[in-house]
N, C-alpha and C positions, 0 to 999 in steps of 0.2 A: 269499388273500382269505378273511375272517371274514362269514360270512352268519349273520343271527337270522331266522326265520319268527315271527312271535308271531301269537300268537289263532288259529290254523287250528284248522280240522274234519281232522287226519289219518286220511287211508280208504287202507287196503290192500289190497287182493280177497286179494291172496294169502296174507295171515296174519288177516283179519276184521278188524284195527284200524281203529277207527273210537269217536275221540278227540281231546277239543279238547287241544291241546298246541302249545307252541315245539319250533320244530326246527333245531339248531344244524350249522354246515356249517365245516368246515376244510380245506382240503388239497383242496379236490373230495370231499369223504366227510362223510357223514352222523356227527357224533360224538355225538348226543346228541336224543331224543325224551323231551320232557317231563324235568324234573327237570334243564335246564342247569345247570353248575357258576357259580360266582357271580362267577368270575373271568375268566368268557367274555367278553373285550371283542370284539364283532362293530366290522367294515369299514363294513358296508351293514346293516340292520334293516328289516323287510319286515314292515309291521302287515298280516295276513291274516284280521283280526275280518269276518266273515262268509261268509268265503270255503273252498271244501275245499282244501287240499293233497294230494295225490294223485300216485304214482310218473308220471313222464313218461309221455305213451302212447308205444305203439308200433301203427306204420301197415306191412303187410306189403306193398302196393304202392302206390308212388308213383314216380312216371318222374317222373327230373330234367332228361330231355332234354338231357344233355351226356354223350357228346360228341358232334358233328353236326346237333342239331334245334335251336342256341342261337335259330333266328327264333321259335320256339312255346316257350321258356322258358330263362333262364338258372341254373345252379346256385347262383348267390347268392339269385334269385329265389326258388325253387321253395321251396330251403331255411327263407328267411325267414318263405315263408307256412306251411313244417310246424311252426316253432316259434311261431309266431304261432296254430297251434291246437291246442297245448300236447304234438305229437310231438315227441319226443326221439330217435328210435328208428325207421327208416326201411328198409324192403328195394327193391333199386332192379333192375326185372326187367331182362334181356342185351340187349331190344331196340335199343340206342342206335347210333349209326351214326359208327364200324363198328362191329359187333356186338361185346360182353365176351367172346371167344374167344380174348384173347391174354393171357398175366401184363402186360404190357406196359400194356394198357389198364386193367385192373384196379387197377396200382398209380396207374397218373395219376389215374384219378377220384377213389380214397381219398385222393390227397395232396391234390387241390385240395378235396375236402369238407374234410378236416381244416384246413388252412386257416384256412376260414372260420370255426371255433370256434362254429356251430351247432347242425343234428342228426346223429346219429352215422347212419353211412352205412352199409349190409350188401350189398352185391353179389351180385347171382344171376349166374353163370358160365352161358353157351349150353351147351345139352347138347349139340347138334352144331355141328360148325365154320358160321359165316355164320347159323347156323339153319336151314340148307338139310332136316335129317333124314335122312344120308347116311351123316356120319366123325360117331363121337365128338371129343369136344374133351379134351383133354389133363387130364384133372378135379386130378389131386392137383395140378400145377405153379399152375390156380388157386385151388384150395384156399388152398397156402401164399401166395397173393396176397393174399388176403381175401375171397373169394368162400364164402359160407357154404350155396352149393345149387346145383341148376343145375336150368334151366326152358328153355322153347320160347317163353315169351312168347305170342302170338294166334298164332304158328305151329305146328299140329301136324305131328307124325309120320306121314307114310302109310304108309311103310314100319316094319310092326309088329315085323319081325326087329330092327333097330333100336332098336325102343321097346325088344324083349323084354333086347336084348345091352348096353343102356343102364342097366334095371334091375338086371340080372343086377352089371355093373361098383360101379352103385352101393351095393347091398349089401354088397357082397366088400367094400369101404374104409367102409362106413358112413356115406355118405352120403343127401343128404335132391333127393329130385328132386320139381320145381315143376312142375307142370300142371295146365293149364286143361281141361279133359275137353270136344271139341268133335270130333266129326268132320269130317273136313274138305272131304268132299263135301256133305254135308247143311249145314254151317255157312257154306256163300258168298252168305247172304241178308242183309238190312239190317233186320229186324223180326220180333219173334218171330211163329210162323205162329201164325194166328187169324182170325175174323172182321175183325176192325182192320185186320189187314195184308193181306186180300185185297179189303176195301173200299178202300182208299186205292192197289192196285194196288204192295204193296210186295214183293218178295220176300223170303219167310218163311224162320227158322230153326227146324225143331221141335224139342221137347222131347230128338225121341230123338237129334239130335247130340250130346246129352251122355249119353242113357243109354248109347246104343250104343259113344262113348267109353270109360264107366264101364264096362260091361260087357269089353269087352275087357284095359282096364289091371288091372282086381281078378283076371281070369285067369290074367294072366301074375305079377302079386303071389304069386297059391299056386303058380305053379309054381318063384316062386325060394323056396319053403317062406319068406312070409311075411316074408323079411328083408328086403326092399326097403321103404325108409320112403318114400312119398308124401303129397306135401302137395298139394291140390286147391286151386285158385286162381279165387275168385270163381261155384260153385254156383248155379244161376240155375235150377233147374225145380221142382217139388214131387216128380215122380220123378226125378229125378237127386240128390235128398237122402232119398230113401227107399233108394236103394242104400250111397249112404253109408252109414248108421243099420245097414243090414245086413251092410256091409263091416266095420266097427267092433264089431257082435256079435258074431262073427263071430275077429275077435279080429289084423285086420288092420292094421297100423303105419301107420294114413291120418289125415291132418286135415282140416280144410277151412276156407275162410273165403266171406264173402259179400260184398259193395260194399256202399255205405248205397245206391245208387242200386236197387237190386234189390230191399233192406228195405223202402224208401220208397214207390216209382215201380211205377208197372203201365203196360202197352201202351196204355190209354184216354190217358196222358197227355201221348202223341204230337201229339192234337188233331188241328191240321190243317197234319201235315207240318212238326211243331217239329222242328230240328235238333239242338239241345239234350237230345233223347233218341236222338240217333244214336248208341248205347252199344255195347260189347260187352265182357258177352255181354247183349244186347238184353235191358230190360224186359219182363216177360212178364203172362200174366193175372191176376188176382186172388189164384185159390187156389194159384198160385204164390209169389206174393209172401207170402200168411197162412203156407204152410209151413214159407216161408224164417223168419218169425220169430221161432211157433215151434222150429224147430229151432235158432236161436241161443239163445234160451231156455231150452232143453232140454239145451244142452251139445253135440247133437250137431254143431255149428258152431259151431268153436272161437274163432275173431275174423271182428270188423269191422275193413274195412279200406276206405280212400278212396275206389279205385281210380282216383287224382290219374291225370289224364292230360291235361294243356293242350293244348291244340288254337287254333293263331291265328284270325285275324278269316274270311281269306281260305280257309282252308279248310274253314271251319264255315258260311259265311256263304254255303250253295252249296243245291239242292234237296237233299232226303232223302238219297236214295238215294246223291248222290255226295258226301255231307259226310265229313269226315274224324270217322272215333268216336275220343269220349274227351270227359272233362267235366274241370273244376276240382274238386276236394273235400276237398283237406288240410285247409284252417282248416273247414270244417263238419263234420269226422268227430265230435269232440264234444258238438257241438249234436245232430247225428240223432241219435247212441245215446243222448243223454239222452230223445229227443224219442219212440225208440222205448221206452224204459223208461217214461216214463209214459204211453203210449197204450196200453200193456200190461201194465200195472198193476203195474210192476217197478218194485225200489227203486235206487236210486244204485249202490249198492254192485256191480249186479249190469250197470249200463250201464258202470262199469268196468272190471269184469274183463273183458268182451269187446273193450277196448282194451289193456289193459297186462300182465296174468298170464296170460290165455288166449293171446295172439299170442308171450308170450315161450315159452310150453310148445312153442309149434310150431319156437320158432325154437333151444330145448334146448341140446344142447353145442353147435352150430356157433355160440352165442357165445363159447366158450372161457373166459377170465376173467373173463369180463364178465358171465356163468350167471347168477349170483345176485344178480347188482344190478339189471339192466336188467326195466322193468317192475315194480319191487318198492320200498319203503323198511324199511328195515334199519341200524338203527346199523354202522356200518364198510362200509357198501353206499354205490358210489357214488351223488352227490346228481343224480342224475336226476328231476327235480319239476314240475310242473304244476301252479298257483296259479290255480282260478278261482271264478267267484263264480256258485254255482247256481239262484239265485232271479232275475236278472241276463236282460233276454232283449234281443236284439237281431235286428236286419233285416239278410238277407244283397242287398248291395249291391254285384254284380258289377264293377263299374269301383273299388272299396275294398277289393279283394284284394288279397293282394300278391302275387299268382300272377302271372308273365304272361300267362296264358291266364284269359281274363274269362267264360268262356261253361258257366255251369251251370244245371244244370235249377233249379235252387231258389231263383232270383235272386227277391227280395221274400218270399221264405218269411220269416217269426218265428221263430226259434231260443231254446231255453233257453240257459244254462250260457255263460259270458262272459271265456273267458280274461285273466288280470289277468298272470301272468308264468310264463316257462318259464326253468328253471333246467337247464344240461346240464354234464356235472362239476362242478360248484360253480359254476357263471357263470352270469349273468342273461344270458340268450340273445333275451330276449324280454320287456319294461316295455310293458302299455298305458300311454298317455297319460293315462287316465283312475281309472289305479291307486290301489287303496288307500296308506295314507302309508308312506313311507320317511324314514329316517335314515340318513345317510351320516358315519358318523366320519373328519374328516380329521387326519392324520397331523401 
């Protein structure tokens, strides 16, 4: 298949291109930006006069809920809505049931993603067997499965020998370990602690379940002299991103990413006992949320990320405290980092990279061959693309997801940026209806 892009705005964060240009696709690979050969007869011809062009994003978690949770989302489902909000590029954390603990499981979910001819799928492997925090789990046999990391998912480690002998494993092979930095005694509450949550009679999570986290995980980092690479998953305090900042001066192998919901969302916007902020890790207050954004700003938070978690009717649809956490957010990741770019006086360019070259930097060799295409555009790099139209704004209309889980905080929010088509190795993964024109050459 012969794809043409004509008329696009091409933006690349990771090389600063940002240029109107055709962009010509063969074989799944990008053969030509600007200055097509005159002999390129395209298949399919994609007019994208108004719209940017832009490397696929990548989304660092999204739960697809297979295998075992198919009643709160199907993998064709979940899929369709990440490429429906122009992810390409997808990490899927070990929690699924039963847990990513086996090659076994690893390799069925990869088959059935690929399958589908969607978004490309990266598997987070359980760091301990079940997630219990007990056995490690077999890391290199999932490795060679396709598991590019291995995490606890909202389970931590109480046993710190474990964390320490977990770290310790993953340096020795070079691996990348996922964690959510939460303590696990202080973090069994349902709203971040504050005024809010002790007037509404919620049980609080304070800030220091994640400093006191942070503090311990950065201790045991120097004592494997620094070679343990961690990646933090979803940062939520203002001091729990000030340790970061000084983990990283510091000259420590950490990244971190944030949710749009923590970007966006503060504790006030609970109201009165909305369920739809039953998150974790919980909305917090104000000068929480201002830090989080400068700090993705700043670089010191490396990407945005969904943090897609569908949750059905029936278990969302209960009081506060016993709703089941987790929102819809693949097709709006998008919109919000556009919507935070301009409330913050940021250009385009820069609500990109925190989707597509900043999440690929975290995500390094453990994509193998795949390094230098994914998140990027690059002649001979594959056509991983994201066509949307940024003047374009639309109303998020929770039942016109295509998630199967309908329940997010930002239902009737206004959104910039309007995805038109997502393109994953060379195939149109993703046509609105409302798209700019096509031409379709038939044989």
């Amino acid at each position: 298949m012969k794809i043409l892009i004509q008329n696009g705005r091409v933006m690349d964060p990771a090389t600063g291109l940002d240029e109107i240009a055709d962009v010509a696709i063969a074989a799944g690979r990008i053969i030509a930006i600007g200055n097509v050969a005159a002999d390129f007869h395209a298949n399919r011809t994609l007019d994208a006069a108004g719209c940017v062009v832009a490397p696929g994003l990548v989304d660092l978690a999204v739960r697809l809920r297979e295998p075992g949770q198919e009643h709160t989302g199907m993998l064709e489902s979940e899929m369709a809505a990440a490429v429906a909000g122009g992810v390409t590029s997808l990490v899927c954390p070990p929690d699924t049931d039963p847990v990513l603990d086996e090659p076994g499981l690893v390799d069925m979910l990869k088959f059935r993603a690929e399958k589908l001819h969607l978004a490309r799928v990266f598997p987070l492997g359980a760091l301990t067997r079940n997630l219990q925090g007990e056995v490690l789990t077999e890391m290199a046999e999932l490795t060679e499965s396709g598991c590019i990391g291995f995490g606890q998912a909202e389970v931590p480690i109480v046993n710190v020998q474990v964390l320490q002998r977990a770290l310790q494993y993953a340096a020795t092979f070079g691996y990348t370990v996922w964690l959510r930095p939460q303590d696990f005694w202080l973090g069994k509450g349902v709203a971040a602690s504050g005024p809010l949550a002790t007037r509404l009679g919620l049980a609080g999570i304070p800030a220091a379940a994640e400093t006191i986290a942070l503090h311990t995980l950065f201790e045991l980092m120097r004592g494997a002299q620094g070679k343990a690479r961690v990646h933090l998953c979803r940062i939520s305090s203002a001091a729990g991103l000030a340790l970061v900042r000084q983990a990283k001066a510091e000259g420590l192998p950490v990244s971190c990413d944030v949710s749009v919901h923590n970007l966006h969302l503060t504790d006030v916007d609970i109201g009165y006992y909305d369920s739809r902020l039953r998150l974790q890790p919980p909305v917090r207050q104000q000068r929480d949320r201002d830090a989080l954004r400068v700090g993705l700003a700043d670089g010191t938070i490396d990407a945005l990320v969904s943090d897609h978690n569908p949750v059905d009717s029936d278990a969302k649809t209960l009081p506060f405290a016993e709703a089941e956490p987790g929102a819809t957010a693949v097709e709006l990741l998008l919109g919000l980092a556009c919507t935070w770019a301009q409330q913050d006086g940021l250009g385009l360019m820069q609500a990109l990279q925190v989707l597509t070259c900043g999440p690929q930097a975290v995500l390094g060799a453990s994509l193998g061959t795949l390094q230098a295409s994914v998140g990027r555009i690059a002649v001979g790099g594959v056509a991983d693309l994201c066509v949307f139209d940024p003047n374009a704004s639309w109303t998020v209309q929770p039942d016109a997801l295509r998630s199967q889980g309908k329940h997010t905080p930002f239902g009737g929010h206004e959104l910039p940026a309007r995805v038109r088509a997502t393109l994953v190795a060379g195939q149109v993964a993703y046509h609105a209806a409302d798209a700019t024109h096509e031409r379709v050459a038939h044989a």
